[in-house]
N, C-alpha and C positions, 0 to 999 in steps of 0.2 A: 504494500500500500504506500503509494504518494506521500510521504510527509507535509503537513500544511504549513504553507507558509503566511506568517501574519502580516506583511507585505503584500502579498498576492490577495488575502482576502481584503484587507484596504482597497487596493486600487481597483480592484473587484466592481467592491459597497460602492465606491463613489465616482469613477468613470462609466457602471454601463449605465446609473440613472443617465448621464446626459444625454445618450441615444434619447430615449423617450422627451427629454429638453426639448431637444434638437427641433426632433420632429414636429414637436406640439408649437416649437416658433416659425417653424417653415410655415407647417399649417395656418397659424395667426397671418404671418406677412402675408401668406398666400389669399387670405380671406380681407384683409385690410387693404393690399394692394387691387383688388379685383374692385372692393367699395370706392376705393381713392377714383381708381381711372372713370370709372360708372359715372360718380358725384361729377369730375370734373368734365367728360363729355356731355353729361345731361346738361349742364350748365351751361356750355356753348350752346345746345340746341335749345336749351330755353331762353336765351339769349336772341339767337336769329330768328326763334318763333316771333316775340315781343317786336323785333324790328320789321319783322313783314306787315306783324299785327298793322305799327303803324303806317304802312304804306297803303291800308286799303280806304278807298273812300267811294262817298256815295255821290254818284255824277247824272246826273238826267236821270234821278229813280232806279238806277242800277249801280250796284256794287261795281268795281273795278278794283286792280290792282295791277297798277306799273310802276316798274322798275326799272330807275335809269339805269344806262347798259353799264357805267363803274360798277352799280349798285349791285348785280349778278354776277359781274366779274370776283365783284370779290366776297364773294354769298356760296359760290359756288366753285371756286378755286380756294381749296381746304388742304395743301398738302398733297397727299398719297389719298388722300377719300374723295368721294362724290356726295356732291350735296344736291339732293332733289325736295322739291316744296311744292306745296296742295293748296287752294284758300277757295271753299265754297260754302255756300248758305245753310239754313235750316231743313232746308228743299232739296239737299242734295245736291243742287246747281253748282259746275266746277265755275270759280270766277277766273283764277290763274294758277299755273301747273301742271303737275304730272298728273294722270288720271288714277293711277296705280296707285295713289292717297290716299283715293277716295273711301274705298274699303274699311279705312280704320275705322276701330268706333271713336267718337266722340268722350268726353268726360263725364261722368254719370254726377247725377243733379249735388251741388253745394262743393264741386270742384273745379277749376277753371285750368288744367292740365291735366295729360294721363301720357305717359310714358310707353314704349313699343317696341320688340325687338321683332323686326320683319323682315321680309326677303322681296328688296325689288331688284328687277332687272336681275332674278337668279342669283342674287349676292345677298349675304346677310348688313341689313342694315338696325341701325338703333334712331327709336321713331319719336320724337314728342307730339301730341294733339293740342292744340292750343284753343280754349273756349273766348271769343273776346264780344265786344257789344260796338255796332257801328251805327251810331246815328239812333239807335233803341233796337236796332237789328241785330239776333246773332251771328255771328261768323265767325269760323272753326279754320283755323290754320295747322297746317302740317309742316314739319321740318324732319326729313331722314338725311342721313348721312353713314357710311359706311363705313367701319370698324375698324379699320384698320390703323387709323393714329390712336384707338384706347387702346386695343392690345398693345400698340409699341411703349403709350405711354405706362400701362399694367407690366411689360416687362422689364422698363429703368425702374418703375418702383420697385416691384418684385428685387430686382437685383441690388439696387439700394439698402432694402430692408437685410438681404442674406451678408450681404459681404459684412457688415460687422458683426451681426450673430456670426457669424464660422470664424471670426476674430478672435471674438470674445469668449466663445467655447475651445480655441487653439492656447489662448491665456490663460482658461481656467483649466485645462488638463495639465496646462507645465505649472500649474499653482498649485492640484493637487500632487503631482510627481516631486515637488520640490517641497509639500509642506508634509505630503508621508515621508520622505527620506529624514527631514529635519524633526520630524516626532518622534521617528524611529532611533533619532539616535542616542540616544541616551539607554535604550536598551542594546546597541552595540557596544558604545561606553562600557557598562557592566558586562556584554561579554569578554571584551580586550581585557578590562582589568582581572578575571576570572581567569582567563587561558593563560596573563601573562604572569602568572603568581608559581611559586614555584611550589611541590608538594606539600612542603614543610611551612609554607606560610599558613596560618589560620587564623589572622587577624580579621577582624569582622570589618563589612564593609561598611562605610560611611552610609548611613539612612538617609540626614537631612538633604543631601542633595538632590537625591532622586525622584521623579517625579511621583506623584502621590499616586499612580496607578500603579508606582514597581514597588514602592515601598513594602507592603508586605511580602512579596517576593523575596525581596532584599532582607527582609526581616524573617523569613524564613529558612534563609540563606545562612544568617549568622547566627540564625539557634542552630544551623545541624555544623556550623563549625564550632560551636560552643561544646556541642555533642562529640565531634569530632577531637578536637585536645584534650577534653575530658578522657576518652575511650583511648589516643595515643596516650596521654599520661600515664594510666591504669597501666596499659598496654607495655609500658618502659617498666613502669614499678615492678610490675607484674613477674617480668625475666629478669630484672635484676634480682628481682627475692626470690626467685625459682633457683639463678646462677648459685647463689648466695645455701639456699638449701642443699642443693642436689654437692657444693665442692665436698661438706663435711662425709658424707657415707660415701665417694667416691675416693678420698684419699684417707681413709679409715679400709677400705678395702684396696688400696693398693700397699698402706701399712700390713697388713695382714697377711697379705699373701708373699709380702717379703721377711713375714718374722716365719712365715711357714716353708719358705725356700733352706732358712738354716736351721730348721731342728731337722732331725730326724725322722725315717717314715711311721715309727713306734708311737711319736707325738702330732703327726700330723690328722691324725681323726679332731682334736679338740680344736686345731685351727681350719679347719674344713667345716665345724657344726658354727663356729663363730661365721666366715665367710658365708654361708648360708644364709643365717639371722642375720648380717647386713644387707646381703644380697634380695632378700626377701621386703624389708623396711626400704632397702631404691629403689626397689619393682613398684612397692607398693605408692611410695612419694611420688612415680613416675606415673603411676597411673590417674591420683590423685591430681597432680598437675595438668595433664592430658584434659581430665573432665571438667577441671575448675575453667580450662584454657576454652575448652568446644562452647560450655555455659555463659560463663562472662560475656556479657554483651549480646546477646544473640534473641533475636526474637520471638514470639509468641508463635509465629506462624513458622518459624524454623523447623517444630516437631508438628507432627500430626496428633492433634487433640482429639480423643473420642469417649463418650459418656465409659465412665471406671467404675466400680462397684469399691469403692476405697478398705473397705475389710477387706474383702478378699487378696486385695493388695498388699496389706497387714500380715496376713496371715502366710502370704510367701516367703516376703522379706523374712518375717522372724524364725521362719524355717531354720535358715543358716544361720542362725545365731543362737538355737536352745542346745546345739555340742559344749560349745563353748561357753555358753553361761552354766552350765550343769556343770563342766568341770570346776568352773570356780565356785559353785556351789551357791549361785545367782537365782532367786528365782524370778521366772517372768511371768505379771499378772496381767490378764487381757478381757478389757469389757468391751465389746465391740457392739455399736447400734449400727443396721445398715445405713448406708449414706453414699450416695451416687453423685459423681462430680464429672467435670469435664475438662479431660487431661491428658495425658500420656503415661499411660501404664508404668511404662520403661524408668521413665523420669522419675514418676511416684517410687520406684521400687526403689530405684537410687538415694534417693530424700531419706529414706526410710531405712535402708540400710548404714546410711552414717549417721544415723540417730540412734541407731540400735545399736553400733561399734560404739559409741561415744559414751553411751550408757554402761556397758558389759565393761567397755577397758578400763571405765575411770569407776565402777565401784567396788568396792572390796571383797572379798570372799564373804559369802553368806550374807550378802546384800540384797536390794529387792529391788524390782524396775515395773514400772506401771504403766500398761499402753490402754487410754483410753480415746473412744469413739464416740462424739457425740452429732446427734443433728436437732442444732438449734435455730428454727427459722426458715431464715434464708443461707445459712452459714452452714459448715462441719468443720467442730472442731475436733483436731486431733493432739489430745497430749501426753507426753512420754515423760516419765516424773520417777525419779529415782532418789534412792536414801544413803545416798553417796557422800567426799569431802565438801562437794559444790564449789559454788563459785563467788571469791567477794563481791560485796555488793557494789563497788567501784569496777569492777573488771567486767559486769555481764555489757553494757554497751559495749564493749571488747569483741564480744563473742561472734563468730561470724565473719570476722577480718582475715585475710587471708596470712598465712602461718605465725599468726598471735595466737600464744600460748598465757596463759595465767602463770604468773612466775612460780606459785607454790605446787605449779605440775609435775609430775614427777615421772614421767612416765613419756612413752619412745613416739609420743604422735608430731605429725609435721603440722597440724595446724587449717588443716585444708576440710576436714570434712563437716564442720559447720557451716563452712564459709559454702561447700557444693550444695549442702542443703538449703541455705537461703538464696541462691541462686537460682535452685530448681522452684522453690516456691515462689520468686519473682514470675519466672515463667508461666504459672498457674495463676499469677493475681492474688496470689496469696501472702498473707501476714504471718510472718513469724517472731515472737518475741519467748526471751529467755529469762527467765527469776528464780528467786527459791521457791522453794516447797513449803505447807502449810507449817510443817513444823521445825524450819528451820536451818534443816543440813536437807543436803543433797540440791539436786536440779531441775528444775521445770523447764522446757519446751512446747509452747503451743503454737499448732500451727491452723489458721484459718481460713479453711478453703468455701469458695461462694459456691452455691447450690446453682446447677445449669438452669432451672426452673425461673431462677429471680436476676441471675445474670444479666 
Protein backbone atom coordinates (compact mmCIF):
# COMPACT_ATOMS: atom_id res chain seq x y z
CA UNK A 1 0.00 0.00 0.00
CA UNK A 2 0.99 3.77 -1.05
CA UNK A 3 2.05 5.47 1.86
CA UNK A 4 0.07 8.91 2.21
CA UNK A 5 1.57 11.77 2.00
CA UNK A 6 0.29 14.93 3.92
CA UNK A 7 1.46 17.06 1.09
CA UNK A 8 -0.24 15.37 -1.57
CA UNK A 9 -3.51 15.29 0.59
CA UNK A 10 -3.11 19.23 0.97
CA UNK A 11 -2.66 20.17 -2.45
CA UNK A 12 -5.30 17.51 -3.20
CA UNK A 13 -8.02 19.49 -0.58
CA UNK A 14 -7.26 22.72 -2.12
CA UNK A 15 -6.39 22.78 -5.91
CA UNK A 16 -9.14 20.34 -7.21
CA UNK A 17 -11.81 22.66 -5.49
CA UNK A 18 -10.63 25.24 -8.03
CA UNK A 19 -11.78 23.19 -11.16
CA UNK A 20 -15.22 23.55 -9.85
CA UNK A 21 -14.20 27.72 -9.25
CA UNK A 22 -13.05 27.69 -12.56
CA UNK A 23 -15.93 26.46 -14.17
CA UNK A 24 -18.61 28.11 -12.01
CA UNK A 25 -16.66 31.75 -13.34
CA UNK A 26 -16.51 30.64 -16.95
CA UNK A 27 -20.18 29.93 -16.47
CA UNK A 28 -20.81 33.56 -14.64
CA UNK A 29 -18.71 35.44 -17.43
CA UNK A 30 -20.32 33.24 -19.97
CA UNK A 31 -23.82 34.30 -18.61
CA UNK A 32 -22.85 38.18 -17.97
CA UNK A 33 -21.16 38.46 -21.00
CA UNK A 34 -24.08 37.19 -23.30
CA UNK A 35 -26.44 39.97 -20.94
CA UNK A 36 -23.77 42.62 -21.54
CA UNK A 37 -23.79 42.20 -25.49
CA UNK A 38 -27.83 41.63 -25.46
CA UNK A 39 -28.38 45.17 -23.11
CA UNK A 40 -25.88 46.96 -25.27
CA UNK A 41 -27.22 45.90 -28.94
CA UNK A 42 -30.95 46.21 -27.78
CA UNK A 43 -29.94 49.77 -26.94
CA UNK A 44 -28.75 50.66 -30.38
CA UNK A 45 -31.80 49.28 -31.80
CA UNK A 46 -33.86 51.13 -29.36
CA UNK A 47 -32.11 53.84 -30.10
CA UNK A 48 -32.60 53.85 -34.01
CA UNK A 49 -36.34 52.77 -33.40
CA UNK A 50 -36.99 56.23 -31.35
CA UNK A 51 -35.04 58.03 -34.30
CA UNK A 52 -37.20 56.68 -37.06
CA UNK A 53 -40.16 57.13 -34.48
CA UNK A 54 -39.26 60.72 -35.06
CA UNK A 55 -39.19 60.99 -38.62
CA UNK A 56 -42.73 59.93 -39.24
CA UNK A 57 -45.29 62.46 -39.89
CA UNK A 58 -48.73 63.09 -40.91
CA UNK A 59 -48.88 64.88 -44.46
CA UNK A 60 -52.24 65.30 -46.41
CA UNK A 61 -54.16 62.73 -43.90
CA UNK A 62 -51.55 60.08 -44.55
CA UNK A 63 -48.77 58.90 -42.45
CA UNK A 64 -45.34 59.12 -44.39
CA UNK A 65 -41.88 58.52 -43.52
CA UNK A 66 -38.74 59.97 -45.35
CA UNK A 67 -35.50 59.65 -44.85
CA UNK A 68 -32.81 61.84 -46.10
CA UNK A 69 -30.43 59.72 -48.04
CA UNK A 70 -27.25 60.70 -45.17
CA UNK A 71 -30.02 59.65 -42.81
CA UNK A 72 -30.18 55.73 -44.30
CA UNK A 73 -26.70 55.86 -45.16
CA UNK A 74 -25.81 55.95 -41.84
CA UNK A 75 -29.02 53.84 -40.30
CA UNK A 76 -28.09 51.27 -42.35
CA UNK A 77 -24.23 51.20 -42.68
CA UNK A 78 -23.61 49.26 -39.16
CA UNK A 79 -20.34 47.65 -39.54
CA UNK A 80 -20.37 43.87 -40.45
CA UNK A 81 -24.45 43.94 -39.87
CA UNK A 82 -27.46 44.97 -41.89
CA UNK A 83 -30.00 47.02 -40.75
CA UNK A 84 -33.44 46.68 -42.08
CA UNK A 85 -36.73 48.96 -40.73
CA UNK A 86 -40.61 48.45 -40.99
CA UNK A 87 -43.10 51.63 -39.88
CA UNK A 88 -46.88 50.97 -40.44
CA UNK A 89 -50.34 51.63 -38.88
CA UNK A 90 -52.85 50.08 -36.76
CA UNK A 91 -54.37 48.67 -40.00
CA UNK A 92 -51.47 46.98 -40.93
CA UNK A 93 -50.71 49.45 -43.79
CA UNK A 94 -46.78 49.30 -44.56
CA UNK A 95 -45.99 53.27 -44.50
CA UNK A 96 -41.84 52.62 -45.14
CA UNK A 97 -39.71 49.59 -45.24
CA UNK A 98 -39.14 46.03 -45.50
CA UNK A 99 -42.26 44.03 -45.74
CA UNK A 100 -40.70 41.18 -43.85
CA UNK A 101 -41.56 43.49 -40.45
CA UNK A 102 -44.56 43.36 -40.81
CA UNK A 103 -45.12 39.81 -39.38
CA UNK A 104 -43.92 40.90 -35.95
CA UNK A 105 -46.28 41.30 -33.38
CA UNK A 106 -46.74 44.42 -31.88
CA UNK A 107 -46.21 45.28 -27.94
CA UNK A 108 -49.11 43.87 -25.91
CA UNK A 109 -51.32 46.66 -24.00
CA UNK A 110 -49.31 49.08 -21.16
CA UNK A 111 -45.92 48.51 -23.03
CA UNK A 112 -44.55 50.64 -25.64
CA UNK A 113 -41.59 48.15 -26.99
CA UNK A 114 -41.06 44.37 -27.38
CA UNK A 115 -37.84 42.82 -28.20
CA UNK A 116 -37.23 39.82 -31.37
CA UNK A 117 -34.90 37.41 -32.28
CA UNK A 118 -35.90 36.74 -36.06
CA UNK A 119 -34.70 35.52 -39.37
CA UNK A 120 -34.97 37.90 -42.25
CA UNK A 121 -33.49 37.44 -45.55
CA UNK A 122 -32.44 33.71 -44.17
CA UNK A 123 -30.20 35.35 -41.56
CA UNK A 124 -30.65 35.55 -37.93
CA UNK A 125 -31.52 39.00 -36.88
CA UNK A 126 -32.33 40.79 -33.28
CA UNK A 127 -35.72 42.77 -33.68
CA UNK A 128 -37.17 45.74 -31.43
CA UNK A 129 -41.04 46.78 -32.14
CA UNK A 130 -41.52 50.02 -31.36
CA UNK A 131 -45.37 51.25 -30.12
CA UNK A 132 -45.40 55.27 -30.78
CA UNK A 133 -48.48 57.87 -31.13
CA UNK A 134 -48.49 60.27 -34.26
CA UNK A 135 -50.78 63.11 -34.40
CA UNK A 136 -53.23 60.77 -31.77
CA UNK A 137 -52.54 57.94 -34.26
CA UNK A 138 -50.76 54.71 -33.48
CA UNK A 139 -47.63 53.70 -35.24
CA UNK A 140 -45.48 50.66 -34.61
CA UNK A 141 -41.84 50.83 -35.99
CA UNK A 142 -39.60 48.00 -36.43
CA UNK A 143 -35.76 48.06 -36.29
CA UNK A 144 -33.74 44.57 -37.05
CA UNK A 145 -30.26 44.23 -37.46
CA UNK A 146 -28.09 41.31 -37.60
CA UNK A 147 -25.97 39.63 -35.02
CA UNK A 148 -23.04 39.61 -35.88
CA UNK A 149 -21.29 42.94 -34.18
CA UNK A 150 -23.19 41.36 -30.59
CA UNK A 151 -21.49 38.06 -30.96
CA UNK A 152 -18.11 39.98 -31.60
CA UNK A 153 -18.99 42.25 -29.05
CA UNK A 154 -20.06 38.88 -26.45
CA UNK A 155 -16.65 37.47 -27.44
CA UNK A 156 -14.17 40.63 -26.32
CA UNK A 157 -16.35 40.60 -23.34
CA UNK A 158 -16.28 36.99 -22.92
CA UNK A 159 -12.58 37.15 -23.35
CA UNK A 160 -12.07 40.06 -21.15
CA UNK A 161 -13.86 38.42 -18.39
CA UNK A 162 -11.44 34.99 -18.64
CA UNK A 163 -8.13 36.28 -19.17
CA UNK A 164 -7.93 37.50 -15.44
CA UNK A 165 -9.98 34.78 -13.93
CA UNK A 166 -7.18 32.12 -15.56
CA UNK A 167 -4.76 34.89 -13.94
CA UNK A 168 -5.90 34.96 -10.89
CA UNK A 169 -6.45 31.18 -10.59
CA UNK A 170 -2.57 30.63 -12.06
CA UNK A 171 -1.72 33.07 -8.77
CA UNK A 172 -3.78 31.22 -6.53
CA UNK A 173 -2.21 27.68 -7.36
CA UNK A 174 1.49 29.08 -6.89
CA UNK A 175 -0.05 30.66 -3.49
CA UNK A 176 -1.30 27.49 -2.48
CA UNK A 177 2.03 25.50 -3.73
CA UNK A 178 4.08 28.19 -1.83
CA UNK A 179 1.88 28.44 1.33
CA UNK A 180 1.63 24.32 1.64
CA UNK A 181 5.44 24.20 1.21
CA UNK A 182 5.94 27.14 3.85
CA UNK A 183 3.24 25.38 6.52
CA UNK A 184 4.95 22.32 5.93
CA UNK A 185 7.80 23.28 7.14
CA UNK A 186 8.33 23.31 10.40
CA UNK A 187 7.21 19.68 10.30
CA UNK A 188 10.53 19.19 8.02
CA UNK A 189 12.37 21.37 10.65
CA UNK A 190 11.46 18.56 13.23
CA UNK A 191 12.24 15.88 10.95
CA UNK A 192 16.01 17.26 10.06
CA UNK A 193 16.56 17.82 13.73
CA UNK A 194 15.30 14.08 14.54
CA UNK A 195 17.41 12.33 11.79
CA UNK A 196 20.37 14.72 12.45
CA UNK A 197 20.75 13.66 16.31
CA UNK A 198 22.97 11.16 16.87
CA UNK A 199 21.75 7.63 18.90
CA UNK A 200 22.80 8.80 22.05
CA UNK A 201 21.31 12.15 22.03
CA UNK A 202 17.86 12.09 24.16
CA UNK A 203 17.43 15.45 24.95
CA UNK A 204 13.91 16.52 24.56
CA UNK A 205 12.85 18.61 21.96
CA UNK A 206 12.00 22.39 22.30
CA UNK A 207 7.97 22.45 22.56
CA UNK A 208 7.55 26.35 22.54
CA UNK A 209 8.45 26.76 19.09
CA UNK A 210 6.46 24.44 17.22
CA UNK A 211 3.44 25.06 15.92
CA UNK A 212 0.43 24.31 18.09
CA UNK A 213 -0.63 21.51 15.80
CA UNK A 214 2.91 19.43 16.27
CA UNK A 215 3.09 20.38 19.67
CA UNK A 216 1.62 17.39 21.01
CA UNK A 217 3.60 15.35 18.67
CA UNK A 218 6.52 16.98 19.81
CA UNK A 219 5.31 16.21 23.35
CA UNK A 220 4.81 12.91 22.67
CA UNK A 221 8.11 12.68 21.24
CA UNK A 222 9.90 13.69 24.52
CA UNK A 223 7.84 11.44 26.92
CA UNK A 224 9.07 8.38 24.84
CA UNK A 225 12.75 9.98 25.08
CA UNK A 226 12.12 10.48 28.76
CA UNK A 227 11.07 6.66 28.40
CA UNK A 228 13.94 6.15 26.45
CA UNK A 229 17.19 7.36 29.16
CA UNK A 230 15.03 6.10 31.76
CA UNK A 231 15.07 2.33 30.19
CA UNK A 232 19.01 3.15 28.71
CA UNK A 233 19.88 4.13 32.30
CA UNK A 234 18.32 0.92 33.98
CA UNK A 235 19.63 -0.71 30.89
CA UNK A 236 23.66 0.42 31.81
CA UNK A 237 22.89 -0.03 35.66
CA UNK A 238 21.59 -3.16 34.96
CA UNK A 239 25.20 -4.95 33.29
CA UNK A 240 27.12 -3.05 35.25
CA UNK A 241 25.58 -4.87 38.43
CA UNK A 242 25.16 -8.19 36.41
CA UNK A 243 29.32 -7.58 35.54
CA UNK A 244 29.61 -6.76 39.12
CA UNK A 245 27.66 -10.18 40.31
CA UNK A 246 28.57 -12.60 37.98
CA UNK A 247 33.10 -11.53 38.60
CA UNK A 248 32.66 -12.94 42.36
CA UNK A 249 31.46 -16.81 41.52
CA UNK A 250 33.49 -16.72 38.25
CA UNK A 251 36.92 -16.18 39.97
CA UNK A 252 35.91 -18.01 43.13
CA UNK A 253 35.64 -20.98 40.47
CA UNK A 254 38.67 -20.31 38.74
CA UNK A 255 40.24 -20.12 42.53
CA UNK A 256 39.16 -23.53 42.87
CA UNK A 257 39.88 -25.24 40.29
CA UNK A 258 43.47 -24.03 40.65
CA UNK A 259 43.65 -25.12 44.41
CA UNK A 260 42.22 -28.53 42.93
CA UNK A 261 45.08 -28.77 40.12
CA UNK A 262 47.68 -29.02 43.28
CA UNK A 263 46.36 -31.54 45.60
CA UNK A 264 46.08 -34.75 44.98
CA UNK A 265 43.54 -37.03 43.12
CA UNK A 266 42.72 -38.67 46.88
CA UNK A 267 41.59 -34.87 47.65
CA UNK A 268 40.03 -33.88 44.70
CA UNK A 269 36.22 -35.25 45.23
CA UNK A 270 35.83 -32.30 48.00
CA UNK A 271 37.10 -29.73 45.47
CA UNK A 272 34.86 -31.14 42.66
CA UNK A 273 31.53 -31.16 45.25
CA UNK A 274 32.79 -27.35 46.05
CA UNK A 275 33.10 -26.43 42.11
CA UNK A 276 29.76 -27.81 41.62
CA UNK A 277 28.00 -25.64 44.55
CA UNK A 278 29.52 -22.65 42.66
CA UNK A 279 28.84 -23.95 39.49
CA UNK A 280 25.32 -24.53 40.37
CA UNK A 281 24.72 -20.70 42.31
CA UNK A 282 26.37 -19.14 38.33
CA UNK A 283 23.99 -21.30 36.53
CA UNK A 284 21.42 -20.34 38.75
CA UNK A 285 22.44 -16.16 38.82
CA UNK A 286 22.75 -16.66 35.14
CA UNK A 287 19.52 -17.62 34.72
CA UNK A 288 18.18 -15.29 37.15
CA UNK A 289 19.73 -12.52 35.12
CA UNK A 290 18.42 -13.83 31.78
CA UNK A 291 14.64 -13.48 33.12
CA UNK A 292 15.15 -10.30 35.00
CA UNK A 293 16.87 -9.14 31.42
CA UNK A 294 13.66 -10.77 29.00
CA UNK A 295 11.15 -8.86 31.81
CA UNK A 296 12.50 -5.45 32.59
CA UNK A 297 10.89 -3.25 30.37
CA UNK A 298 8.90 -5.39 28.06
CA UNK A 299 5.31 -5.14 27.41
CA UNK A 300 1.85 -6.32 28.21
CA UNK A 301 1.33 -7.43 24.85
CA UNK A 302 4.88 -9.15 24.63
CA UNK A 303 3.24 -12.41 26.29
CA UNK A 304 0.10 -13.84 25.27
CA UNK A 305 -2.44 -13.21 28.02
CA UNK A 306 -5.33 -15.97 28.43
CA UNK A 307 -8.17 -16.39 31.20
CA UNK A 308 -5.69 -18.77 34.29
CA UNK A 309 -7.56 -20.48 36.82
CA UNK A 310 -4.64 -18.85 39.59
CA UNK A 311 -4.91 -22.08 42.15
CA UNK A 312 -4.20 -24.36 39.94
CA UNK A 313 -1.27 -22.38 39.13
CA UNK A 314 -0.58 -22.45 42.96
CA UNK A 315 -0.73 -25.76 43.05
CA UNK A 316 2.07 -26.58 40.33
CA UNK A 317 4.41 -24.17 41.29
CA UNK A 318 4.54 -25.60 44.91
CA UNK A 319 4.93 -28.94 43.59
CA UNK A 320 8.67 -28.32 43.22
CA UNK A 321 9.16 -27.00 46.34
CA UNK A 322 7.22 -29.50 49.02
CA UNK A 323 11.07 -31.98 48.54
CA UNK A 324 12.71 -29.30 49.62
CA UNK A 325 10.64 -27.62 52.39
CA UNK A 326 10.01 -31.27 53.86
CA UNK A 327 13.76 -31.76 54.17
CA UNK A 328 14.20 -28.78 56.02
CA UNK A 329 11.37 -29.74 57.87
CA UNK A 330 9.18 -26.40 56.40
CA UNK A 331 5.73 -26.82 56.51
CA UNK A 332 3.50 -25.58 53.63
CA UNK A 333 -0.13 -24.37 54.43
CA UNK A 334 -2.42 -23.63 51.54
CA UNK A 335 -6.15 -22.03 51.58
CA UNK A 336 -6.83 -21.62 48.08
CA UNK A 337 -10.43 -19.98 46.87
CA UNK A 338 -10.81 -20.26 43.04
CA UNK A 339 -10.03 -17.13 41.22
CA UNK A 340 -9.62 -16.68 37.49
CA UNK A 341 -7.59 -13.99 36.05
CA UNK A 342 -6.18 -12.82 32.99
CA UNK A 343 -2.58 -13.60 32.33
CA UNK A 344 0.01 -15.99 31.37
CA UNK A 345 0.30 -19.05 32.83
CA UNK A 346 4.04 -19.30 32.25
CA UNK A 347 4.77 -15.93 33.91
CA UNK A 348 2.32 -16.63 36.82
CA UNK A 349 4.24 -19.95 37.46
CA UNK A 350 7.44 -17.88 37.40
CA UNK A 351 6.10 -15.19 40.15
CA UNK A 352 5.24 -17.92 42.18
CA UNK A 353 8.09 -19.98 42.01
CA UNK A 354 10.48 -17.15 43.46
CA UNK A 355 8.14 -16.40 46.02
CA UNK A 356 8.16 -19.91 47.09
CA UNK A 357 12.20 -20.13 46.98
CA UNK A 358 12.36 -16.94 48.81
CA UNK A 359 10.18 -18.30 51.47
CA UNK A 360 11.61 -22.09 51.85
CA UNK A 361 15.45 -20.52 51.75
CA UNK A 362 15.19 -17.73 54.12
CA UNK A 363 13.11 -19.77 56.92
CA UNK A 364 14.49 -21.92 59.21
CA UNK A 365 14.18 -25.41 59.87
CA UNK A 366 10.72 -26.31 61.28
CA UNK A 367 9.29 -23.15 60.16
CA UNK A 368 5.93 -22.52 58.55
CA UNK A 369 4.95 -20.61 55.17
CA UNK A 370 1.29 -19.76 54.32
CA UNK A 371 -0.07 -19.41 50.78
CA UNK A 372 -3.33 -17.95 50.66
CA UNK A 373 -6.07 -17.35 47.87
CA UNK A 374 -8.57 -14.83 48.09
CA UNK A 375 -11.35 -13.35 45.77
CA UNK A 376 -12.28 -10.01 46.83
CA UNK A 377 -14.48 -8.10 44.58
CA UNK A 378 -13.09 -7.02 41.60
CA UNK A 379 -9.42 -8.01 42.85
CA UNK A 380 -7.55 -11.64 43.91
CA UNK A 381 -5.42 -11.43 46.30
CA UNK A 382 -2.69 -13.73 46.67
CA UNK A 383 -0.51 -13.95 49.87
CA UNK A 384 2.58 -15.84 50.95
CA UNK A 385 3.40 -15.18 54.60
CA UNK A 386 5.83 -16.98 56.46
CA UNK A 387 7.34 -17.01 60.35
CA UNK A 388 10.78 -16.42 59.26
CA UNK A 389 13.83 -13.71 60.60
CA UNK A 390 11.87 -11.04 58.12
CA UNK A 391 12.65 -8.02 57.16
CA UNK A 392 13.41 -4.50 58.94
CA UNK A 393 11.06 -2.37 58.77
CA UNK A 394 13.50 0.27 56.99
CA UNK A 395 14.63 -2.30 54.31
CA UNK A 396 11.10 -3.71 52.85
CA UNK A 397 10.98 -0.41 50.27
CA UNK A 398 14.39 -2.29 49.45
CA UNK A 399 12.65 -5.35 48.40
CA UNK A 400 12.35 -5.95 44.90
CA UNK A 401 15.45 -3.86 43.69
CA UNK A 402 17.54 -5.77 41.79
CA UNK A 403 20.58 -7.73 43.65
CA UNK A 404 19.61 -5.78 47.03
CA UNK A 405 20.08 -7.92 49.75
CA UNK A 406 19.18 -6.86 53.41
CA UNK A 407 22.49 -6.77 55.17
CA UNK A 408 21.54 -9.14 58.05
CA UNK A 409 21.06 -11.94 55.11
CA UNK A 410 22.98 -14.45 55.59
CA UNK A 411 22.41 -16.72 53.16
CA UNK A 412 23.81 -17.47 49.00
CA UNK A 413 20.95 -15.51 47.12
CA UNK A 414 21.90 -12.98 44.34
CA UNK A 415 19.16 -10.75 44.99
CA UNK A 416 17.07 -11.08 41.80
CA UNK A 417 14.03 -13.19 42.51
CA UNK A 418 11.98 -10.43 44.05
CA UNK A 419 12.98 -8.13 41.84
CA UNK A 420 11.50 -11.14 38.74
CA UNK A 421 8.50 -11.20 40.73
CA UNK A 422 7.52 -7.64 40.77
CA UNK A 423 8.33 -7.52 37.35
CA UNK A 424 6.17 -10.27 36.34
CA UNK A 425 3.28 -8.74 38.28
CA UNK A 426 3.86 -5.35 36.47
CA UNK A 427 3.08 -7.28 33.56
CA UNK A 428 -0.20 -8.58 34.82
CA UNK A 429 -1.35 -4.88 36.20
CA UNK A 430 -0.79 -6.19 39.31
CA UNK A 431 0.37 -4.63 42.84
CA UNK A 432 2.75 -6.15 44.87
CA UNK A 433 3.61 -4.90 48.28
CA UNK A 434 5.99 -6.42 51.08
CA UNK A 435 5.40 -6.11 55.37
CA UNK A 436 5.60 -8.12 58.28
CA UNK A 437 3.20 -10.44 59.48
CA UNK A 438 0.47 -10.11 62.12
CA UNK A 439 2.73 -11.14 64.70
CA UNK A 440 5.71 -9.62 64.05
CA UNK A 441 8.62 -11.93 62.65
CA UNK A 442 8.62 -13.29 59.55
CA UNK A 443 7.39 -11.84 55.91
CA UNK A 444 4.29 -10.92 54.04
CA UNK A 445 3.84 -10.77 50.23
CA UNK A 446 0.68 -9.64 48.75
CA UNK A 447 0.15 -9.64 45.49
CA UNK A 448 -3.12 -8.02 43.74
CA UNK A 449 -4.29 -9.29 40.60
CA UNK A 450 -7.68 -7.52 38.95
CA UNK A 451 -10.53 -9.97 38.18
CA UNK A 452 -10.88 -10.09 33.96
CA UNK A 453 -14.79 -9.43 34.61
CA UNK A 454 -14.02 -5.65 36.16
CA UNK A 455 -10.98 -5.07 34.03
Amino acid sequence: MQSSSLRRQLLKRLLLPLMPIMLVGVAMAYVFAVRAANDANDLGLMDDALDLAKQVEMHQGKMQLELPLAAQQMLLANNDDQVSYAAWDEAGRLIAGDTQLLRLDIPPAGENHLFWDVVVGGRKNRAVVLDENVNGRPVFIAVAQTVHGRDRLFGEIFVSMLLPEFALAIVAVFAILFGVRSGLSPVEMLRDEILNRSPNDLRPIEEAPAPAELRPIVHGINVLLEKLTLAFASRKRFIADAAHQLRTPLAALGSQIEVGLEKSPTDARETLRQLLATTHRTSHLANQLLSLARLEHAEQTFFAHTDVELHDVIREAAGDFVISATNKGIELDFDLQPCRIRGSALLLRELLANLFDNAVCYVPAGGHVWVKLRSQRAQCLLTVEDDGPGVPEHELGMLGVPFHRPPSNLHDGCGLGLAIAKEIARLHSAAITFGATASGSGLRIDVSFLCPEIA
